[in-house]
Phi, psi and omega in degrees: 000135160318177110285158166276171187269188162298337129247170158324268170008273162311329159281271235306330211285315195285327175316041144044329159269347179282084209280190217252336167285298186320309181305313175329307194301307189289317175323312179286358185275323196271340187307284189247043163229046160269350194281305176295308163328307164298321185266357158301329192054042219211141164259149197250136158227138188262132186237121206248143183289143151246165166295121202094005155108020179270156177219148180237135175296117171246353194194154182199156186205126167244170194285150184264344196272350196223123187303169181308143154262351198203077179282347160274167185270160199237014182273122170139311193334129164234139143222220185158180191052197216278343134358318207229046202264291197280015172268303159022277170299239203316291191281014140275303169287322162070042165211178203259168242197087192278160203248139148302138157312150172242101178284350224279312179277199208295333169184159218292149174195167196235143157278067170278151165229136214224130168307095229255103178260157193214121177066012180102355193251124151274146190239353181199171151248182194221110182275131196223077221240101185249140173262154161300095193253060203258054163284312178213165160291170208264140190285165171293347158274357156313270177324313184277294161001286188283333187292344189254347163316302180280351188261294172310336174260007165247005163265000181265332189304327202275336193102345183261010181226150354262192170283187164311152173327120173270160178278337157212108194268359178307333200256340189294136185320144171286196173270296224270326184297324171160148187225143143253094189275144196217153180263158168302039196252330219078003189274143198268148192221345169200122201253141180274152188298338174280353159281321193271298173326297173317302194281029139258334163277339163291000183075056157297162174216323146341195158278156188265281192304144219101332206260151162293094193290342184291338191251354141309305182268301162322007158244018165257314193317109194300322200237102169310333147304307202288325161274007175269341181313302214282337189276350174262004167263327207269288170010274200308327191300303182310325195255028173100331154335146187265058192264183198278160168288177167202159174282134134249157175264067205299227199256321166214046184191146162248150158210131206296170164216107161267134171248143197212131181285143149218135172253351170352105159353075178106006203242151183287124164292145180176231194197151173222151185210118146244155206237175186195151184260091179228042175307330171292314192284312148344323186277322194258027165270329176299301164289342183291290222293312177331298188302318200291313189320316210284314163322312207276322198273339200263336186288003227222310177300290188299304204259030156298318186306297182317291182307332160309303180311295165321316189291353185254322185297325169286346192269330166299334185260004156302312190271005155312091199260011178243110196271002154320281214329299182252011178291288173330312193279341196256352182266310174303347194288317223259328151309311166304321206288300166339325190269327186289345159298328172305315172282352140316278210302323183289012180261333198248032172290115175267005177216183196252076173224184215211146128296095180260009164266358133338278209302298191319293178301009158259343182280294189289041124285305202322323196320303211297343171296316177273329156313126201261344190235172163066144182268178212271148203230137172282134171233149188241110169257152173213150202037170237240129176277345150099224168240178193231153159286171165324302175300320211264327177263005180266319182282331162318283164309339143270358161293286186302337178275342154311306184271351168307326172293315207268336125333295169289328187275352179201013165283334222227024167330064166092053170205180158246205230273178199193186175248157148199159206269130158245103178251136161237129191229155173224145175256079181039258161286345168300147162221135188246142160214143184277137108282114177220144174233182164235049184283233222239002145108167176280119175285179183293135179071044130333100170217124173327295188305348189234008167292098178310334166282146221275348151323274151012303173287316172310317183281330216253342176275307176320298195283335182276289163282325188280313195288294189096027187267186172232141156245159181206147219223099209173154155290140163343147152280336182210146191037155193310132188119195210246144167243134176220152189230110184259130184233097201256099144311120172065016165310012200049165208277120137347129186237181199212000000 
């Protein structure tokens, strides 16, 4: 036995015949093949060739309609010799193969393997592990199951199944949400009772089976538009197309509708559409977007708000003729300014997380605008803080922009203009950040915890309390000027 790797991928990857479309292919087969298990009643495994005749389990899937035939997992499984006889058989011959019944476990079950052709090439089989029941016959809706069951496994034998990748597939209708068999007509010839249950809650008032469903569900549809799409959509499925699923709206229901062509080699052509009831889901999709708009609009408000404000603290320190005074007032323009760039960016955010390197490059032109002293300091950031939540990047973007001011304005004093470094590194959830300039140094007997300024007090409550960090305050090891070190433990992990 193998153990398996970690993706899909990665097993398609160890096969030696398996080119890089064929795998797309299987992926999209593993992708959308609950849909066939289910309507199979059946559990499925993908078996792919290696080298020296072994064939390997890459993917396994069991049914929601039916119970397991195969309850351990068999993907990492490898066997070969007669274990493997009928995979063999069908990927040489490329055509599919039932298995003699198997008593041997807990109940009796049947094996077809079936060929997964992709360009004309089979590239993989397909295990089809069904149980053997003979209690009672199987209902019509049994029977319409396995029959479109049989058909979708002889579009996989063909290559015409499955389609491209759906974009969510988590949301695409199940079989037990509602099923719809429709003939090469477009006429419904069999509806699952959750389906006639859906189309009665959109405010059907009919029959399902018999009716032209495209033009059935365009005349349930409240936005008219939107039904005649869906209704060029069930069309397209009937004349062999792959169309995307879609939302219609009723009267008191939205409901998803995907449609899929069958097509079966020799086979009557015709569609299966299936529906999901999601209206619920619809509902709080609404209310999510509703709570994010209102979220967005107040990061937007306040920080119209911020900026008002800043704009009067400068205009007050234009008429201020005591320069502490306004020296002070040119430091608050520049802190209000700093959170509302933050509340930018979360206005133009769908989620409450900060870009804080974004942020940053809009903050640090302001240093040089508000510094009172000193001639202008080049400053260098290197690596990347990414983003962060919100509690974590707004006292952050104002820490570092605190001690970057307390840099410029009083590293490089009755000397010249010098540089300074902003680095950021992350250790797995941590994050360390450097401020190193090369002005004039720390005066003698400095010590940070007893420093009366009030940047300074301001950065070490921010990083202590807001951060839960260490600041620590000391010269470079080699050569003149200041080193300051912020050590933010769990600052959260950087997306990129």
């Amino acid at each position: 036995m193998t153990p398996p790797r970690s993706s899909l991928s990665d097993r398609l990857s160890r096969a030696p015949a398996v080119s890089p479309s064929q795998a797309d292919h299987a992926r999209r087969l593993v992708a959308d093949w609950q849909l066939l298990a289910d309507l199979s009643f059946a559990d499925l495994t993908l078996w792919v060739p290696l080298a020296g005749g072994a064939w390997w389990c890459v993917a396994q899937v069991r049914p929601l309609t039916a119970p397991t035939t195969q309850p351990e997992d068999l993907v990492g499984i490898e066997v070969q010799g007669e274990a493997a006889g009928s995979f063999v058989e069908v990927h040489q011959g490329g055509r599919s193969v039932v298995e003699e019944p198997d008593g041997s476990g807990s109940a009796p079950r049947r094996r077809e393997v079936l060929p997964v052709r992709h360009e004309g090439a089979v590239v993989a089989v397909l295990a089809r592990d069904t149980r053997i029941s003979a209690t009672r016959p199987p209902s019509e809706l049994e029977l319409t199951y396995l029959d479109i069951a049989a058909e979708l496994g002889q579009m996989v034998s063909a290559g015409t199944f499955p389609p491209r990748m759906l974009e969510d597939a988590e949301m695409s209708p199940r079989v037990g949400d509602g099923l719809v068999r429709l003939d090469g007509a477009g006429r419904a010839v069999y509806a699952s009772p959750n389906a006639l249950s859906a189309y009665r809650r959109m405010g059907l008032t009919g029959d399902v089976v018999g009716a032209d469903l495209a033009e059935l569900t365009r005349r349930t549809a409240t936005d008219r538009v939107v039904g005649e799409v869906v209704a060029a959509h069930i069309a397209a499925a009937v004349a062999g197309r792959f169309p995307d699923p879609l939302d219609v709206e009723g009267q008191a229901a939205t409901m998803l509708v995907r449609a899929l062509p069958l097509q079966a080699p020799g086979g009557e052509h015709g569609a299966l559409v299936l529906v999901r009831d999601v209206t619920d889901v619809r509902r709080r999709d609404r209310a999510l977007m509703t709570k994010d708009a209102t979220i967005r609009e107040i990061h937007h408000r306040v920080k119209n708000n911020l900026q008002t404000v800043a704009a009067l603290l400068r205009l007050q320190a234009r008429r201020v003729a005591e320069p502490a005074a306004r020296d002070a007032l040119l430091e608050a323009v520049r802190r209000v300014a700093s959170i509302a760039v933050v509340h930018e960016t979360l206005a133009g955010s769908r989620e409450d997380v900060v870009d804080v390197d974004e942020v940053l490059d809009q903050v640090l032109p302001m240093l040089g605008d508000v510094a009172s002293v000193g001639p202008s300091a080049v400053i260098r950031r290197t690596g990347r803080f990414g983003e962060l939540p919100a509690v974590n990047a707004t006292p952050l973007v104002l820490a570092v922009t605190e001690l970057l001011h307390n840099a410029v304005e009083h590293a490089f004093v009755d000397g010249p203009a010098g540089s300074i470094e902003l680095v950021a590194e992350r250790d797995g959830h941590d994050l360390v950040v450097r401020i190193a300039d090369d002005g004039r140094g720390l005066p003698p007997g400095f010590d940070a915890t007893a420093s009366r300024g009030l940047g300074l007090q301001i950065v070490s409550t921010l990083v202590t309390s807001e951060l839960h960090g260490r600041l620590a305050i000391s010269a470079p090891p080699e050569g003149p000027g200041t080193l300051v070190v912020l050590e933010l433990p769990g600052a959260g992990r950087a997306r990129r």
